[in-house]
N, C-alpha and C positions, 0 to 999 in steps of 0.2 A: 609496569609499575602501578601497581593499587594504588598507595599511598604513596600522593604528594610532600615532598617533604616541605615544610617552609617555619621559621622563625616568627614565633604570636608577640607582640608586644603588648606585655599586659601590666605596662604600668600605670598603677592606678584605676586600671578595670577588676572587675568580681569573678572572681573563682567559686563555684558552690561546689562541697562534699558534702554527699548524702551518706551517711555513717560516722560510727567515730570510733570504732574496734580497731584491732592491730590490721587491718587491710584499708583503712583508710590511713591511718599512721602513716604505713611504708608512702603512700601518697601525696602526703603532709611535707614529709621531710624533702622532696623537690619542691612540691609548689613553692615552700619557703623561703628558696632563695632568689625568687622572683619577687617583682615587685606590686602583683597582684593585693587586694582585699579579700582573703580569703574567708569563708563561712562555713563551718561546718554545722550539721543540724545529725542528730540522731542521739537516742537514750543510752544510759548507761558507757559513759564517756569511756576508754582506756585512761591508766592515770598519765601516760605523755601527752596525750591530748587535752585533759586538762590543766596541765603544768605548760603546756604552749598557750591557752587559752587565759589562763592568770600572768602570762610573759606577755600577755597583747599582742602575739604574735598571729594570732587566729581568731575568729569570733564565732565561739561557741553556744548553739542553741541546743537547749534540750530536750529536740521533740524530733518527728520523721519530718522531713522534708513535705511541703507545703505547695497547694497554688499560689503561684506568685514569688516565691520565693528564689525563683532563679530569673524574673524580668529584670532585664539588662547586662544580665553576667556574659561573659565570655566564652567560659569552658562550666561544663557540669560532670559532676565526676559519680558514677554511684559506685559505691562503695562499701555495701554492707556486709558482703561474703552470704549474699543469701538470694538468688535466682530473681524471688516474687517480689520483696521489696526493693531491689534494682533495677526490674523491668518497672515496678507504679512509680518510684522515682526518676528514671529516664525517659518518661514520658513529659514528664511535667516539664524535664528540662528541654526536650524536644517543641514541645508546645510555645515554652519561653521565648525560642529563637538561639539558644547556647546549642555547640556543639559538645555533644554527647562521647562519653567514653565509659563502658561497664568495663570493671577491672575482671581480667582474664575472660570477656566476651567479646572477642574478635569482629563476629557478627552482628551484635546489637550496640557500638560504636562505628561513631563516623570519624571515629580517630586513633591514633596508637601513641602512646606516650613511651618514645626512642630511647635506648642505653644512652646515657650521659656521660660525656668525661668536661668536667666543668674547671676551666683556667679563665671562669668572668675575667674580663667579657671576652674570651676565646673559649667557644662552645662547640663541642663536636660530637652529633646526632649519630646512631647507630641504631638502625631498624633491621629487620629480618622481613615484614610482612607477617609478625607475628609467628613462620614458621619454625624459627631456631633459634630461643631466647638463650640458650645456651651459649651458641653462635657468640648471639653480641655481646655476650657477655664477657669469653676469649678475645675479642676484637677489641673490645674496648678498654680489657686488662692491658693488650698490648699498646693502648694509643696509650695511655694513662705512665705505659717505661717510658715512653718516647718523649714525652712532654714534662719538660722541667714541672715541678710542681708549682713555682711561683711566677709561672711564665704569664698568669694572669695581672699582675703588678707591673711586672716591664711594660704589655702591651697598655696601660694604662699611662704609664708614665711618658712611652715611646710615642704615642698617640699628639702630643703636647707638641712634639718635637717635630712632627710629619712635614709642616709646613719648611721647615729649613732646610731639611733634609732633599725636598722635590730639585735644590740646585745641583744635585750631584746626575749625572748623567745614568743611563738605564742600569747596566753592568753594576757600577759602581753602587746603584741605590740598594740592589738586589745585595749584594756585598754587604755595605753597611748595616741592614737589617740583618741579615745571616748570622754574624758578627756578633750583634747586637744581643739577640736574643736567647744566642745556642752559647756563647762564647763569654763574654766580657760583659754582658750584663746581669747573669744569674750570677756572678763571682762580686761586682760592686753591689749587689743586693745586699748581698751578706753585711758591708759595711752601711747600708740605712738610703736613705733616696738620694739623700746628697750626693751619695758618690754614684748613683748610678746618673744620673742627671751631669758630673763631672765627668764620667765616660761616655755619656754623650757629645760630651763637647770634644773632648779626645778626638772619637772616633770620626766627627765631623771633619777635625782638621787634616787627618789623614786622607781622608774619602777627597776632600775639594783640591788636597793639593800633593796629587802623586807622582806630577813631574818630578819634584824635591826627592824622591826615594826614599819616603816613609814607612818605615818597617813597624807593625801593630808590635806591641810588649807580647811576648810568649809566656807563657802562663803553663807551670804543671802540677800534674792532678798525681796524687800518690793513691792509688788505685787498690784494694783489695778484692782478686780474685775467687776469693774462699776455699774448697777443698778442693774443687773441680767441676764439680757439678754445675753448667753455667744456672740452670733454676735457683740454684743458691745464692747466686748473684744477689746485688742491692738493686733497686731502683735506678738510682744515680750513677751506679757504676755500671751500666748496662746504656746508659745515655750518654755518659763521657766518651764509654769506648766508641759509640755512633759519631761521636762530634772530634773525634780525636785527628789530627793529623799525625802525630806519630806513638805509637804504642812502643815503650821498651819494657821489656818483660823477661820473667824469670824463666830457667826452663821446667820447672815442677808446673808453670800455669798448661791447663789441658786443652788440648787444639777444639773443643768444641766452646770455650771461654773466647778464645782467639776470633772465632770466625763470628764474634757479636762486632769486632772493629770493621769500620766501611772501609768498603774494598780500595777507595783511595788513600788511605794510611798508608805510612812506612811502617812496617811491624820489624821489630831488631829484639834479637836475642839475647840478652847476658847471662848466658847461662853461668851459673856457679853447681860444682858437684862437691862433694865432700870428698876430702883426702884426693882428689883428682884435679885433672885441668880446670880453671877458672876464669873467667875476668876477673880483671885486680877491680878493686874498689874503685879506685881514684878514675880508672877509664871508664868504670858505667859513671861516674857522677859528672865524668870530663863531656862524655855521649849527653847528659840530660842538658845539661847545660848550653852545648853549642848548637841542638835543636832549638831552644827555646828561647833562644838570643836572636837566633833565625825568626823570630815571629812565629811559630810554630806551637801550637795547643800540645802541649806531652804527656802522653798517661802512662806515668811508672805503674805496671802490673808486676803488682806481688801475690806470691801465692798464700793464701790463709788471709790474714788480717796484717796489714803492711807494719801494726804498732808492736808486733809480738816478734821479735827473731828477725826483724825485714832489713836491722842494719840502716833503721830510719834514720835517724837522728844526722847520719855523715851525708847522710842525700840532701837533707831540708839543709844543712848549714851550706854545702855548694852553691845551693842554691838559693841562699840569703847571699852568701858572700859572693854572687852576679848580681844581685838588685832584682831579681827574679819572684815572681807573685807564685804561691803555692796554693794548694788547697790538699786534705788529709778525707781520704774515703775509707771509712773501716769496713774490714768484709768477717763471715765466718770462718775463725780459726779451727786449725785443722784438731784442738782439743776438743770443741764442741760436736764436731762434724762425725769422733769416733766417739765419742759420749751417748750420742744419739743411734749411731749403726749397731750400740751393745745393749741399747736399752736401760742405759741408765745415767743418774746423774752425777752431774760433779759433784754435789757438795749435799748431804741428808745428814735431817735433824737426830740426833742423837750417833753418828758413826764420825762424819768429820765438818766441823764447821771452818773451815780452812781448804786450800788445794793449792798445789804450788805447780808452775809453770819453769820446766830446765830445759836444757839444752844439752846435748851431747855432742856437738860438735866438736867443743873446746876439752876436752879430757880433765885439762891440768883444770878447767875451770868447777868441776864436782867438788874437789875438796875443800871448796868455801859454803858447800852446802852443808846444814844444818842435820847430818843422816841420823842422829839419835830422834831426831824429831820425826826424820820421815820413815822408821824402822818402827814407829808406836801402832799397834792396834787401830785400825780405822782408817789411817794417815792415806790421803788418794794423791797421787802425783800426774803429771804430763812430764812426760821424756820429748823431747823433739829431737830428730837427726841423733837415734840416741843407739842403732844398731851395731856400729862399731863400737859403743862405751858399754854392752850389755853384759859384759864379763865384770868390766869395773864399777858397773852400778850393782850389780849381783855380791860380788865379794864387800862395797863399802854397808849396804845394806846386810847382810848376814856379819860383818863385823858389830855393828853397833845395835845387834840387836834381832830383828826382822826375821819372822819363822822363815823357814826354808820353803812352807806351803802358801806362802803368801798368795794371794790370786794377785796376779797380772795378764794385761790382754794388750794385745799389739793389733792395731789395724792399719792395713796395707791400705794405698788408693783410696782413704777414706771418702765416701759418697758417690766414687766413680762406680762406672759400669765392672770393672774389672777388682774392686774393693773385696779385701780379706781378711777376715776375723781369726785371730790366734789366739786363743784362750791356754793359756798355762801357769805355770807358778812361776815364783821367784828360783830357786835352785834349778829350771830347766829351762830358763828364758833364752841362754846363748846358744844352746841346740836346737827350737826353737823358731829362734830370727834366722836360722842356716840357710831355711829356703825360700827367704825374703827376695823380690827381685834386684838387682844390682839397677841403684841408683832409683826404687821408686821411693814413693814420699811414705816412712812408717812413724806413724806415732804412738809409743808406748802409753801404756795408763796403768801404773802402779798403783794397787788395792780395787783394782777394781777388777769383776768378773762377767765376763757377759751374761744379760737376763736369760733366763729360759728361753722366752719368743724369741729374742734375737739371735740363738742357738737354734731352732726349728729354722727360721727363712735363711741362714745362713747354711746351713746343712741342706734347704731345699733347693737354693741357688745353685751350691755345686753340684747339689746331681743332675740340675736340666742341662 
């Protein structure tokens, strides 16, 4: 190991940068949140540099860097994007007694300034040695899923509370915090300090007195999957599934979505198929409920966006009417997902400023739709679960209108590895969907046709 890692406390001490172009910039925007006196000196400012410099955020000189001008500092940073004057200026800073760093000179620094994933004051350093910034950069994308984003506020607030908390026994303290921070404290955030501060007190009384058989509130997360693709994933939904004790999930979610939940989870399946075997409703909402009464973190996974077609609304009132705490994750619905595999959008200026989102599942439910409207020139739609309705959406559109060449495009597995583009018209759609696979997830897009390029890589796909 070259490079010692260790934490500078520099508040209140001097920072000098020798530059003030976009390569001192990028250098700017960390020392910032530190609580350094920072200096910068060199001519002809970038204009963020001088808008941080008018914010008294930095003190701005405008000339090169000088003798004397780094006695007493800290860190000296050269910064100019230019070989000669970042070796005369890291001299000077050398001379001063500050440790030295030339940005992208490995060698003429006594220091490396680490990937940062910053939850102040929870800070987590990620170095390479310089030789794979790439590297840390992957690394530190993935610390950054992993960490709530407001995890730096808990540990702030939780900080306060340390001293009460050392009554609970080893087990128990490690519990408490776990709890605390992964679980029931990033959820009382949301309602303001107070309440996180009131679940602290919660959590205390639990932790000190578990003779009594105090079971923690179960709490569920309605979770959007997205099309399949787990990169598609949120942030948040990629850390709930880590934190989750029991995952119930649909069966359109794809087994590489799946295997983001920790292997100590229950994972349970409610699969619903169309026109085929189901779970009844009332039994996945009976399942979410008796987990989550159990003390038990629940991530209802749905597939797409749980707000579109997910049959939300009868899950959350379940689970209002247990006294059950929820929380709503939106993921990418599978209209977007095949929007993007064709290369184009939903909705352009001048063809349609509108796009409607149906359903085919319900049959008898099409004829409340509005088809003069969606038969106009221009008009884009989403079909969902819409491949058994493809004869009835064919016939109500060419009744009310709608050329027979209408372009429409159907995508199979949109985003997965195994995703297929069907580009056809309206009058040959239900011949078409024929060789759709039974039971995978298609979503139709009426008026829309795939772009050219998305016609090449789709065409280049199936031939490898």
């Amino acid at each position: 190991m070259r490079h010692y890692p260790v934490f500078l406390d520099l508040r209140g001490r001097d920072v000098v940068v020798s530059g003030a172009g976009e390569t001192a910039a990028a250098k700017l925007r960390l020392l910032m949140k530190t609580e350094a006196r920072i200096f910068v000196f060199g001519v002809g400012p970038v204009e963020q540099v001088g808008a941080w410099a008018s914010e008294g955020r930095v003190v701005l000189i405008e000339r090169p860097v000088a003798p004397g001008d780094a006695v007493g500092a800290a860190l000296f940073y050269g910064a100019n994007a230019d070989a000669v004057e970042d070796a005369r200026a890291a001299a000077i800073g050398r001379a001063e007694g500050a440790l030295v760093n030339i940005v992208d000179n490995l060698e003429g620094s006594a220091f490396i300034t680490p990937a940062i994933v910053d939850r102040d004051p929870v800070t987590v350093a990620i170095g390479t040695e310089g030789a794979a910034p790439v590297l840390a950069r992957k690394i530190k994308a993935e610390i950054e899923a992993m960490l709530p984003a407001r995890l730096g506020a808990l540990a702030r607030i939780g900080q306060a509370f340390r001293v009460r908390v050392e009554a609970l026994d080893g087990k128990a303290r490690r519990e408490f915090w776990s709890r605390f921070y992964f679980q029931r404290g990033p959820r009382a955030l949301e309602a303001g300090e107070d309440a996180v501060r009131d679940e602290l007190e919660r959590l205390l009384a639990e932790g000190v007195a578990p003779q009594l058989g105090v079971v923690g509130s179960g709490f569920v997360h309605f979770v959007g999957a997205g099309p399949g693709d787990p990169e598609l994933l949120t942030l948040k939904a990629r850390r709930l599934l880590h934190e989750a004790d029991v995952v119930i999930h649909d069966r359109l979610v794809s087994p590489p979505v799946l295997e983001l939940a920790r292997r100590e989870a229950a994972i349970i399946e409610v699969g619903k198929t169309a026109y085929g075997p189901s779970w009844r409703q009332s039994d996945i909402n009976a399942t979410i409920v008796a987990h989550a009464r159990a003390g038990a973190v629940v991530v209802r996974l749905k597939g797409g966006d749980p707000v579109v077609f997910g049959r939300l609304d009868e899950e959350i009132e379940a689970v209002e009417a247990a006294g059950i705490g929820y929380g709503i994750v939106p993921g990418i619905t599978a209209a977007s997902a095949s929007a993007a595999a064709i290369g184009q959008s939903l909705t352009r200026r001048g063809r349609n400023s509108s796009f409607r989102i149906l359903t085919g599942h319900d049959v008898e439910g099409f004829a409340e739709q509005d088809w003069r409207d969606l038969a106009k020139p221009g008009a884009a739609a989403a079909v969902y679960m819409g491949v058994k309705a493809a004869t009835f959406v064919r016939g109500r559109l060419l009744m009310h209108g709608a050329p027979a060449d209408m372009p429409v495009t159907a995508v199979e597995n949109a985003s997965r590895p195994d995703q297929r583009i069907i580009a056809t018209t309206l009058i040959d759609l239900p011949a078409a969907l024929a060789g759709t696979a039974n039971g995978a997830p298609v979503l139709i897009l009426l008026g829309l046709a795939p772009r050219a390029a998305a016609v090449v890589a789709r065409d280049l796909r199936e031939a490898l």
